[in-house]
C-alpha positions in Angstrom: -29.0 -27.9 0.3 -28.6 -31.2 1.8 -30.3 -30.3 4.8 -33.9 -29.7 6.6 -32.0 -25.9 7.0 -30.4 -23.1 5.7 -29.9 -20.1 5.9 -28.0 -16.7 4.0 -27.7 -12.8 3.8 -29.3 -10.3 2.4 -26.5 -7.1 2.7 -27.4 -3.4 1.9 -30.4 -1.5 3.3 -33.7 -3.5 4.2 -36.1 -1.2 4.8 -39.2 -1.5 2.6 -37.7 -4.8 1.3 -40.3 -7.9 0.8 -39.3 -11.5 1.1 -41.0 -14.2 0.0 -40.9 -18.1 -1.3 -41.8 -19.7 -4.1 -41.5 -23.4 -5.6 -40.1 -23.3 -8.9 -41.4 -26.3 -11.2 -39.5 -26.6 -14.5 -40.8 -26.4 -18.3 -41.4 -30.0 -19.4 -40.4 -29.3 -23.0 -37.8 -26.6 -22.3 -36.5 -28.0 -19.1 -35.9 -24.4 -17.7 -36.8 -22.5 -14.5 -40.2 -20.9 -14.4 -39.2 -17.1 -13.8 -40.8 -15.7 -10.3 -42.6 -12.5 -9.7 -43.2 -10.6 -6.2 -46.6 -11.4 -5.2 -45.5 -14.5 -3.4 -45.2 -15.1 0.4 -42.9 -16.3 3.0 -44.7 -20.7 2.6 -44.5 -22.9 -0.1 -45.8 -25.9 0.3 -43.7 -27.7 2.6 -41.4 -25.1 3.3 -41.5 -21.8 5.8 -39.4 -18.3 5.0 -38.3 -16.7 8.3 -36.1 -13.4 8.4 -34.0 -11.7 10.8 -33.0 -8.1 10.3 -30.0 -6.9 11.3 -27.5 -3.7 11.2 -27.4 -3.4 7.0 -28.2 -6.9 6.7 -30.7 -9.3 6.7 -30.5 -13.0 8.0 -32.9 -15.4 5.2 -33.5 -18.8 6.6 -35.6 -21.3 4.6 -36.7 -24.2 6.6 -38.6 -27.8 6.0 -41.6 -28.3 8.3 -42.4 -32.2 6.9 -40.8 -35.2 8.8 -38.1 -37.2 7.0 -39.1 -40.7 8.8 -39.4 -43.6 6.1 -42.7 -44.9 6.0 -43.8 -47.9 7.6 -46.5 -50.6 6.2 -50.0 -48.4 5.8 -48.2 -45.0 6.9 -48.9 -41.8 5.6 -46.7 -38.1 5.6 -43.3 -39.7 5.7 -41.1 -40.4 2.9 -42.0 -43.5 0.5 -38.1 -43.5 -0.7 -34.4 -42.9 0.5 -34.1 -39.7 -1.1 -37.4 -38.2 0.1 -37.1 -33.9 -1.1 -36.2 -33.2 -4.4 -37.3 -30.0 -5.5 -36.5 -26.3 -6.6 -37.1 -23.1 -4.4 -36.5 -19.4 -5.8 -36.2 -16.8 -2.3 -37.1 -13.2 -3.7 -36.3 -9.9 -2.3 -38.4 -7.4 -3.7 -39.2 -3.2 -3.5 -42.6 -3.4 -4.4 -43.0 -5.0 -7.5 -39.2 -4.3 -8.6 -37.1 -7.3 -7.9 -33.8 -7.1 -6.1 -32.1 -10.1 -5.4 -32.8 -14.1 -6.4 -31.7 -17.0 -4.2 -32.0 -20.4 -6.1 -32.3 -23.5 -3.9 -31.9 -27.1 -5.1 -33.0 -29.2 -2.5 -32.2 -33.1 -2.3 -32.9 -34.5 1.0 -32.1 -37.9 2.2 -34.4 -39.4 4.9 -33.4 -40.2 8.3 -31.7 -43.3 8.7 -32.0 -43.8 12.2 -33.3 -47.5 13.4 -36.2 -47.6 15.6 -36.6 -51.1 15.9 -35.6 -54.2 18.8 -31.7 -54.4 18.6 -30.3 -57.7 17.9 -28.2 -59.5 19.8 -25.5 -60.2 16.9 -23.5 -57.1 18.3 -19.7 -56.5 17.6 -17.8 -57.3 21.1 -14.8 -55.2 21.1 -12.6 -57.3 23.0 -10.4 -55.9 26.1 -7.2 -54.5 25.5 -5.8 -55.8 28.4 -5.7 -59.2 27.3 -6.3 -59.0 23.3 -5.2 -56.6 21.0 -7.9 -54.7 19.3 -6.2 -54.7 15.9 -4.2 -57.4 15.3 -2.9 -56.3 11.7 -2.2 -52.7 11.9 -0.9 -52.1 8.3 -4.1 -53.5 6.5 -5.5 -50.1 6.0 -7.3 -50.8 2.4 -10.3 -52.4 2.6 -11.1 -55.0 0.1 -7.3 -54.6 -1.5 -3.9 -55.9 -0.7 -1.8 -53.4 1.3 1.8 -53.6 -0.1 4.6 -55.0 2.5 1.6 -55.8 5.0 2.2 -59.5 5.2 -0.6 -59.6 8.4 -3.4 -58.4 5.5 -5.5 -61.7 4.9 -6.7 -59.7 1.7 -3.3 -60.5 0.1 -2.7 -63.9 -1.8 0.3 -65.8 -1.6 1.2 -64.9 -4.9 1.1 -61.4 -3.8 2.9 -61.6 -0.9 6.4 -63.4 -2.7 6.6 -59.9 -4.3 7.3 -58.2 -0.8 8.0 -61.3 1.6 11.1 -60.4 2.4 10.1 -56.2 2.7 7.2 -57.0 5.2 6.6 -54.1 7.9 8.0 -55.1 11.3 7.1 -54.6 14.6 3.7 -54.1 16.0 2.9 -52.0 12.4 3.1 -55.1 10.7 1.3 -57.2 13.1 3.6 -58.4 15.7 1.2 -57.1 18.7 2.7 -59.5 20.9 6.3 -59.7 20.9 8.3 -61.4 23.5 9.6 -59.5 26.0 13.1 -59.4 27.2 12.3 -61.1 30.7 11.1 -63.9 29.2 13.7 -67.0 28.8 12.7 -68.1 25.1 13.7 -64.3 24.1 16.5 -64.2 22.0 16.2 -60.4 21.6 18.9 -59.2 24.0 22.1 -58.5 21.6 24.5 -59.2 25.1 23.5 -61.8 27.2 24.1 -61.7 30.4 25.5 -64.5 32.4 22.9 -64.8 34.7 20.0 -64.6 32.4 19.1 -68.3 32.9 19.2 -68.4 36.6 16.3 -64.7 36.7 14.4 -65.3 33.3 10.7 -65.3 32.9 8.8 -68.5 31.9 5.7 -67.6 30.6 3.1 -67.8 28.0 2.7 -64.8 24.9 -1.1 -64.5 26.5 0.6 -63.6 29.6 2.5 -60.5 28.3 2.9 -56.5 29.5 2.3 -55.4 25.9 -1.4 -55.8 26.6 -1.2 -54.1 30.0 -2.2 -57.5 32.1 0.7 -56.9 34.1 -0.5 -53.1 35.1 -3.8 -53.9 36.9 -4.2 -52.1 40.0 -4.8 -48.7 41.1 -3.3 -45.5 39.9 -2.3 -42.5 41.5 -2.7 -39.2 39.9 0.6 -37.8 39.3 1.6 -34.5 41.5 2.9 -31.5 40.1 5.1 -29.4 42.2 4.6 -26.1 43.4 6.3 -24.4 40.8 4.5 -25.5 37.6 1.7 -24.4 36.3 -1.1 -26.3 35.0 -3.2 -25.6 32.4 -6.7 -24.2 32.8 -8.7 -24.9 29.9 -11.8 -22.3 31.6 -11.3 -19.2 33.6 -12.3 -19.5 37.7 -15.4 -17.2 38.7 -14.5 -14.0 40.2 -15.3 -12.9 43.8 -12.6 -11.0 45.3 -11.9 -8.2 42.7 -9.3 -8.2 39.4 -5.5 -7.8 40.1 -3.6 -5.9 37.5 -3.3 -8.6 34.6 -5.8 -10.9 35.6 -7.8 -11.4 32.2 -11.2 -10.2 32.2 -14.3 -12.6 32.4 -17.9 -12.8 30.6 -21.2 -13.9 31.7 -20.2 -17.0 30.4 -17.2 -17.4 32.1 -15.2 -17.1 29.2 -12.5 -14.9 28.9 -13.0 -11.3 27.2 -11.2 -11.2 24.0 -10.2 -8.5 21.5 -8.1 -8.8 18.4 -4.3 -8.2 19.9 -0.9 -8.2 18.8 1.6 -10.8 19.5 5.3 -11.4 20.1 5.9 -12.1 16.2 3.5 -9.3 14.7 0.7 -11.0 13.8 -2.9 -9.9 15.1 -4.5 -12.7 17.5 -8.5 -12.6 17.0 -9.1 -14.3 20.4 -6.3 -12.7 22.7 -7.6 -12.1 26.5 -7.9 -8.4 27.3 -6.4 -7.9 31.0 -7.0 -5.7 33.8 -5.2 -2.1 33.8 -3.1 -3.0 30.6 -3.6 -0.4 27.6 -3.0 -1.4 24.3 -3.5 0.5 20.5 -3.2 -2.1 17.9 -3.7 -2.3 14.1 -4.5 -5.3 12.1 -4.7 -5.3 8.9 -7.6 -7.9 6.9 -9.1 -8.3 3.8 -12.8 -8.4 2.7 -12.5 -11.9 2.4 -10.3 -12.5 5.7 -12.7 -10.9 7.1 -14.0 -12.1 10.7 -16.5 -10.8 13.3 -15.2 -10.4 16.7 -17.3 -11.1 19.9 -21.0 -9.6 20.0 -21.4 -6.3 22.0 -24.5 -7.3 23.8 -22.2 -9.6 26.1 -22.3 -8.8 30.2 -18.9 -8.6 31.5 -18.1 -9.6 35.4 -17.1 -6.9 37.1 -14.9 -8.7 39.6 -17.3 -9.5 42.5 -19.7 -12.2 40.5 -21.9 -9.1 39.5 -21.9 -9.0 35.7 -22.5 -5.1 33.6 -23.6 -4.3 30.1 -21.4 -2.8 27.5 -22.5 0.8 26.5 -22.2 0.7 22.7 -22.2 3.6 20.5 -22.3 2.8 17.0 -20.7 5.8 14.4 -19.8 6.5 10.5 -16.9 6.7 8.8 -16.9 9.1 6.4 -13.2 9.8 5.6 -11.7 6.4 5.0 -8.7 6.9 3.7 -7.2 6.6 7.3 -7.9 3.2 6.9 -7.5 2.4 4.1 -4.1 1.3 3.1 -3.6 -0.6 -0.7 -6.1 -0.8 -3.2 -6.6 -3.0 -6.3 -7.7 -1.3 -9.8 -11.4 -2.5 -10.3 -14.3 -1.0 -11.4 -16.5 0.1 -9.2 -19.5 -1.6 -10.6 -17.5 -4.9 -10.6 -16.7 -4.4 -6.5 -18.1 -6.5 -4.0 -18.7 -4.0 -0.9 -19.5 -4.9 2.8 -20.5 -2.7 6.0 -17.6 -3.8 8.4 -16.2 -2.6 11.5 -13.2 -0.2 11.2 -12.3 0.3 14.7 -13.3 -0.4 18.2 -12.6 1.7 21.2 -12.8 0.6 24.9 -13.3 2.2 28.0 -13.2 0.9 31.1 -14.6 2.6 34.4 -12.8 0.7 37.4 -13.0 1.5 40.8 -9.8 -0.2 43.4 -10.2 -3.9 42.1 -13.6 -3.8 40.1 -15.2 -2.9 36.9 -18.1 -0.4 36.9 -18.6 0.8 33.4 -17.5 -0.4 29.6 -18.0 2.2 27.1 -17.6 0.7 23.3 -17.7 2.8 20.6 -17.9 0.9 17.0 -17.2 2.9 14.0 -18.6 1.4 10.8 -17.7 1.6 7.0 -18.2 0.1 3.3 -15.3 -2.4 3.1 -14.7 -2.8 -0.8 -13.2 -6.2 -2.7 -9.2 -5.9 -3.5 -8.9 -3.0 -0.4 -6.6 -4.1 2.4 -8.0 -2.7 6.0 -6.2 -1.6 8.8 -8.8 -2.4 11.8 -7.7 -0.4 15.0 -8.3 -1.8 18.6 -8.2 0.1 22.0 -8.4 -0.7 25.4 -8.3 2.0 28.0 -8.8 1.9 31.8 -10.2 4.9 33.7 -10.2 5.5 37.3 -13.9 6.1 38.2 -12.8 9.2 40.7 -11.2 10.7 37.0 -13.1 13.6 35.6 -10.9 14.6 32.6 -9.6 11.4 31.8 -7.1 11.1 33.8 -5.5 7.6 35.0 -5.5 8.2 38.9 -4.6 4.5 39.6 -2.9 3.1 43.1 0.4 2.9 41.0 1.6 6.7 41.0 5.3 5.8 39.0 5.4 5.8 35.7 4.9 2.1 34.1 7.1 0.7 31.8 5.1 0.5 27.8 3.1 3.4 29.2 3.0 6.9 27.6 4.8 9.7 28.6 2.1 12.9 30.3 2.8 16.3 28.7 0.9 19.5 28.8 1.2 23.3 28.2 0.5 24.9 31.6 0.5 28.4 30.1 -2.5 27.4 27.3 -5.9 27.6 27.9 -6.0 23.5 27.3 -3.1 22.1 29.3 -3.6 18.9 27.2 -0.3 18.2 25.7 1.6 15.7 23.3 5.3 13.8 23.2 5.6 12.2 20.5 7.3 10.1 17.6 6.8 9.2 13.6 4.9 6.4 12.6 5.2 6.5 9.3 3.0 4.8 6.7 3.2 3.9 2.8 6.2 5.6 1.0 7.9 6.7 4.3 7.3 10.5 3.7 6.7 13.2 6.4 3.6 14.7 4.9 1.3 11.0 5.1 3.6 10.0 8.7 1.6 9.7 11.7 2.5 10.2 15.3 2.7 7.7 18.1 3.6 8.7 21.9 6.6 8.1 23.7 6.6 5.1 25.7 8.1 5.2 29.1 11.4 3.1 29.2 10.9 2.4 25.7 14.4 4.1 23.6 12.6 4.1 20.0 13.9 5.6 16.9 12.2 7.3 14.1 12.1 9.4 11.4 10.5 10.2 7.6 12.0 11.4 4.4 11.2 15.4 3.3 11.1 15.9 -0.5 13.4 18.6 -1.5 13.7 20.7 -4.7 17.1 21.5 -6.2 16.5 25.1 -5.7 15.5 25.0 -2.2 16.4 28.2 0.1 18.3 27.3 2.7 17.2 29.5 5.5 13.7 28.2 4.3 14.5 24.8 4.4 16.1 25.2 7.8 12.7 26.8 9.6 10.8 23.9 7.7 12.6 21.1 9.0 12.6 23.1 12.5 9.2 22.9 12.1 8.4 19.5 11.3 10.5 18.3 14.4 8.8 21.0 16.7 5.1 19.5 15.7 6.1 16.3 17.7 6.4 18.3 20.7 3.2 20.3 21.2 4.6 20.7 25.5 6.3 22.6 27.7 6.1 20.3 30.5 6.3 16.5 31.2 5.2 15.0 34.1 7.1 13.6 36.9 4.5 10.7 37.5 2.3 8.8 35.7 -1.2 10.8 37.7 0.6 13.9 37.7 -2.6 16.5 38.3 -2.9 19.5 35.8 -3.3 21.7 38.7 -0.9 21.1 40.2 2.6 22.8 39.1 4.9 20.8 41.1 3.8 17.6 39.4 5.3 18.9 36.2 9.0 19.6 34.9 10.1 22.0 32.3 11.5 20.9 29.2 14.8 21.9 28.7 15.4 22.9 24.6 18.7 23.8 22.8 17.7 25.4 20.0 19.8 24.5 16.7 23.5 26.0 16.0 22.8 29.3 13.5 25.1 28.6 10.1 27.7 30.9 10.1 28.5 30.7 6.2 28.5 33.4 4.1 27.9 31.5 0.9 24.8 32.7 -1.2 22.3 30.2 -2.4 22.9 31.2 -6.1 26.7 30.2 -5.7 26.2 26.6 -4.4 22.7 25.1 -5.8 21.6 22.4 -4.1 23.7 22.4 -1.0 22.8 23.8 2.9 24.8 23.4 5.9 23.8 22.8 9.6 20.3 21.7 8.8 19.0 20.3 11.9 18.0 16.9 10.9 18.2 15.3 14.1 15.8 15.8 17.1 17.3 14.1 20.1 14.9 13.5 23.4 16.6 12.7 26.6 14.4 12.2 29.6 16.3 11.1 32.9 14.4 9.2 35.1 14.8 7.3 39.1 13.4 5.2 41.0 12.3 6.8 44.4 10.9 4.3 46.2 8.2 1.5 46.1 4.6 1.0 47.0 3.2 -1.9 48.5 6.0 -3.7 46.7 5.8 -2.0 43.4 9.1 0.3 42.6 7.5 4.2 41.4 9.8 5.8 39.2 9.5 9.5 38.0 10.9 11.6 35.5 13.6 14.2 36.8 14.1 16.3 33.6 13.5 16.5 30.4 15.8 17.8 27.7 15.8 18.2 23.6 17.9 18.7 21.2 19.2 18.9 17.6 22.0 17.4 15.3 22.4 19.3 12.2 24.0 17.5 8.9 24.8 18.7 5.4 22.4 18.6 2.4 23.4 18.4 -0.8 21.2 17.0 -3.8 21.3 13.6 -5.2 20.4 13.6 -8.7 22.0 10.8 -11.6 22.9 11.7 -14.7 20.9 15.1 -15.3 19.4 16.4 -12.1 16.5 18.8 -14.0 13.9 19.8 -12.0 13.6 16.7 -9.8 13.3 16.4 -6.2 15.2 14.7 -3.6 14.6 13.1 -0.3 16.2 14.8 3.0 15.7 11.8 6.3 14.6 13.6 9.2 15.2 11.5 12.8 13.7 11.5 15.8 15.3 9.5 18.9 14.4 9.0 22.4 16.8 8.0 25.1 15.6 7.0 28.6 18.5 7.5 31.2 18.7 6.3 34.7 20.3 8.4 37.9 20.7 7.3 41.4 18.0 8.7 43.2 20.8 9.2 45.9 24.6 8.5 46.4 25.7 4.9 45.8 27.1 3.2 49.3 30.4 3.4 49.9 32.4 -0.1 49.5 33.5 -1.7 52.8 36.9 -3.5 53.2 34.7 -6.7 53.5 33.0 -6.2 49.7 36.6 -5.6 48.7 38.1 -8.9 49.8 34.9 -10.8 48.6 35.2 -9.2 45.2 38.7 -10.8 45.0 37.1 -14.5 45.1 34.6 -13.7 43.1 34.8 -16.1 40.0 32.6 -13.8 37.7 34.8 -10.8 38.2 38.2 -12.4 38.0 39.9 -14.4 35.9 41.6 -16.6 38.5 38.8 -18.3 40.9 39.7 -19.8 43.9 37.2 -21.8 45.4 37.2 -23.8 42.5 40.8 -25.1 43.1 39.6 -28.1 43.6 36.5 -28.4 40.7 37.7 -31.4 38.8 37.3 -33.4 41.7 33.7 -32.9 42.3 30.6 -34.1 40.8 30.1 -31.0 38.4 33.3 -31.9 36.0 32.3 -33.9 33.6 35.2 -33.5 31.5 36.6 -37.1 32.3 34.6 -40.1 34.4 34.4 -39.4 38.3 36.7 -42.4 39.1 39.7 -41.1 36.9 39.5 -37.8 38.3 39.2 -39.1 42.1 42.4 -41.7 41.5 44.1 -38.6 39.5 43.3 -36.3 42.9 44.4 -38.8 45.1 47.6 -39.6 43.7 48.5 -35.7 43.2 48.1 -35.7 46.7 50.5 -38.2 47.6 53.0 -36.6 45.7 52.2 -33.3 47.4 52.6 -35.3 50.6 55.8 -37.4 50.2 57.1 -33.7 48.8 56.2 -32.6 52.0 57.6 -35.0 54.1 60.9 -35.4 52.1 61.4 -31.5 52.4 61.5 -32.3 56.1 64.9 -31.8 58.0 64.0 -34.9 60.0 63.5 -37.1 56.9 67.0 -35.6 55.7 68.6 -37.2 58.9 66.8 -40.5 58.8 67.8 -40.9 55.6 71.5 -39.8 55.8 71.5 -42.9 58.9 
């Protein structure tokens, strides 16, 4: 340590755990490290021991408590020399007398060099840019050493310099700070003189010059965006009027609330604002050692009207963590480095119109080993506060587009239902595939591959691939809005399913091994959906029906050169399609809409009001004079044609 502080961690369980400090003087004829025992305590000598327990961890800070001033004449407890500490510490962590964990400390600590006496008056006067340059040799950037091609660098001899006199750096690099400016009449810069340079030319001094600005003294105006851009705001305003859907949410310290988020190119953003009414499930995956806190929970949030709440934090177990975890590396578990780190953290807010009334966290905990990869899930959910099932009863009845699609099974006892979608995971099969729910307006595509046995039944692997596809759909009804009420049956439309065609083969399985017709290995969703109206603004669409069905394909195993008792892979698909229907009959087209369609240049090739294009401003195909002369003369043509076609121009001309 370098410093009068520092501090480290103690991980695993503390209870019962004694920490103390010691100084550790070495052996003068082995030169080694006396070895401590427990019975010390938490000062030695010049140095103090303070702890801070945590969740599973301990925080050990080991502190200085002398001053590092350098003495004065006839001064005592300071430091005699520059390098004032120079000694050996040994922090213990002990069970009684059994030791734990050792912490060795080689301290070497400068003193400070701050000056506490009369300044003198031989201070550096940085001269004013405005009139001087402040580095009048911009290449010299070795000190004490010629800088090659820098023919400004007084450090460089002349011998030096014939090597690169005729490479030097040009330009104000190379020390030309003050170069004559165009205006001025010795300049012989200008490649094309004009002819009246000598009459409007400048006569002035190089001191006198707008590279240093001396031209520019005045006021300034601060520039004024227009109303359309946006400028930035490095810090969020203070809330007094409630959130708006998408505002991001603020802290106490007005500073936005963040949680680890996913953005446009996949990647997990640890300091993404969370905003109002906007849901989101991510996954991020990390690493023991890309490992990072997120905020603290003990944080007040504003709720909108410049009142700030405290989160509600629940803290849990993982036990099974093979959810979570995803690869893992082949070490032995005595060699593996383990750390208590958050798995996942699940939000709920409690809003009310346009404020926040509750946040409910719950952190779930677990043993993070070295070589394991992590997938850390984040949620964010918004409850109404008049919701009593969890129900989202917002002003927004429609459906929102990215949101989930409401199911339930009137007829159960739990009317809690599901719509969804494979996710899958690892080696793309069905039996480790998650599900994910259908996303309103979202057409997504999935599916999983189903290991299949050369001797497969067919009617068996028919009802099992039925199956499979069946267990996304645990519904018989969708609802029509995004709050549709369970109670209520007209909020709720009836899913309309095909069933799958029956084979009609009469071929046995013992004739044709390894082959099945019409397995339905396609589940096709359709869910037709209109807008019927808007409120305050907002366009509410709702679902009108709901219908499934199946594709079937033919099976047949895949084997190489002997297919034995191997398996092969059958891809089962799930698709959703969102379709749009008038809510009510398109307007009829009036004569005038079919007249205006003929002129209009996106619809038709030929476009008539831009006849006459080349000659305006927007053709830049040839220079605006060329074009103008060109128009002008075409219409003198068209006008002498004109007049000679005249009967009247016939007779003058036949006199």
């Amino acid at each position: 340590m370098s410093g009068p502080r520092v501090s480290s961690f103690f991980l695993g369980n503390s209870s019962g755990v004694s920490f103390s400090i010691i100084l550790s003087p070495r052996d003068e004829d082995t030169g080694k490290l006396h070895r401590g025992n427990c019975s010390g305590s938490k000062r030695a000598g010049d140095w103090n021991l303070d702890v801070t327990p945590g969740l599973n961890t301990c925080k050990v800070t080991v502190s200085l408590t002398r001053t590092l001033e350098l003495c004065l004449p006839n001064a005592t407890d300071c430091c005699p020399s520059p390098l004032c500490v120079v000694e050996t510490l040994q922090v213990l962590a002990c069970r009684g007398p059994v030791m734990l964990s050792q912490l060795l400390i080689q301290a070497e600590i400068f003193a400070n060099s701050s000056f506490t006496g009369n300044i003198s008056e031989n201070a550096t006067i940085i001269p004013n840019q405005a009139f001087q340059p402040l580095g009048s040799c911009p290449c010299n950037l070795t000190a004490g050493a010629c800088d090659v091609r820098c023919c400004c660098d007084l450090e460089c001899t002349p011998d030096l310099k014939q090597l690169f006199n005729g490479s030097c750096f040009s330009g104000v690099f190379g020390g030309d700070v003050n170069p004559p400016f165009h205006q001025l009449c010795s300049s012989q810069s200008m490649e094309y003189t004009p002819e009246w340079f000598p009459f409007l030319c400048v006569q002035s001094s190089l001191d006198n010059t707008p590279f240093l600005g001396y031209f520019y003294h005045g006021s300034t105006s601060t520039p004024k965006f227009p109303a359309f851009a946006i400028s930035l705001q490095t810090s969020p305003g203070k809330l007094f009027t409630g959130y708006r859907q998408g505002d991001p949410i603020i802290t106490e310290e007005n500073e936005y609330f963040t949680i680890p988020q996913q953005s446009l190119a996949g990647q997990c953003v640890g300091n993404a604002p969370v905003a109002y009414l906007q849901d989101f499930d991510v996954k991020c995956l990390t690493s023991l050692v890309s490992y990072k806190e997120g905020l603290p929970h003990h944080g007040r949030i504003n709720t909108g009207t410049a009142d700030f709440i405290q989160q509600n934090v629940i803290y849990r177990t993982i036990t099974d963590r093979g959810k979570f975890i995803t690869e893992r590396e082949s070490l032995h578990p005595a060699e593996a480095l383990c750390q208590n780190v958050t798995f996942a953290e699940h939000y709920t807010f409690i809003c009310k119109d346009k404020n926040i009334e509750q946040v409910n966290v719950t952190v779930f905990l677990g043993s993070l080993c070295d070589g394991e990869i992590l997938s850390q899930r984040f949620t964010v959910e918004f409850l109404s506060l008049r919701s009593t099932n969890g129900e989202e009863l917002f002003e927004n009845p429609g459906y929102e587009v990215g949101k989930p699609v409401r199911a339930a099974n009137i007829n159960a006892s739990d009317p809690l239902g599901t719509l969804n979608i494979w996710q899958p995971a690892g080696r793309g099969l069905c039996a480790s595939a998650t599900y994910t729910p259908v996303l309103f307006g979202v057409d997504s595509y999935s599916g999983c591959m189903l290991e299949v046995g050369i001797n497969e039944d067919c009617s068996l692997l028919r009802g099992n691939v039925t199956e499979k596809l069946n267990s996304l759909i645990q519904a018989t009804h969708v609802g029509k809005r995004g709050n549709s009420s369970y109670s209520d049956l007209n909020d709720w439309v009836e899913i309309i399913r095909l069933d799958p065609s029956s084979s009609d083969t009469n071929v046995s399985n013992g004739n044709l091994k390894g082959f099945c017709p019409d397995i339905p290995a396609n589940l096709n969703i359709q869910i037709m959906f209109a807008e019927v109206g808007a409120v305050q603004g907002i366009p509410q669409q709702h679902i009108l029906a709901v219908q499934i069905s199946y594709s079937t394909v033919v099976w047949q195993f895949q084997c190489g050169l002997s297919c034995g008792n191997s398996l092969s892979f059958l891809p089962i698909s799930a698709s959703v399609q969102f379709i749009e229907v008038p809510a009510q009959p398109p307007i009829p087209r009036t004569r005038y809409h079919r007249i205006y369609a003929e002129f209009d240049c996106n619809k038709n090739d030929v476009c008539w009001p831009q006849l006459l294009y080349p000659l305006t401003r927007f053709y830049t195909g040839e220079p605006y004079s060329q074009c103008l002369a060109k128009g002008l003369f075409l219409a003198f043509l068209v006008l002498l044609a004109a007049i000679m076609s005249n009967p009247l121009f016939s007779k003058l001309w036949s006199r």
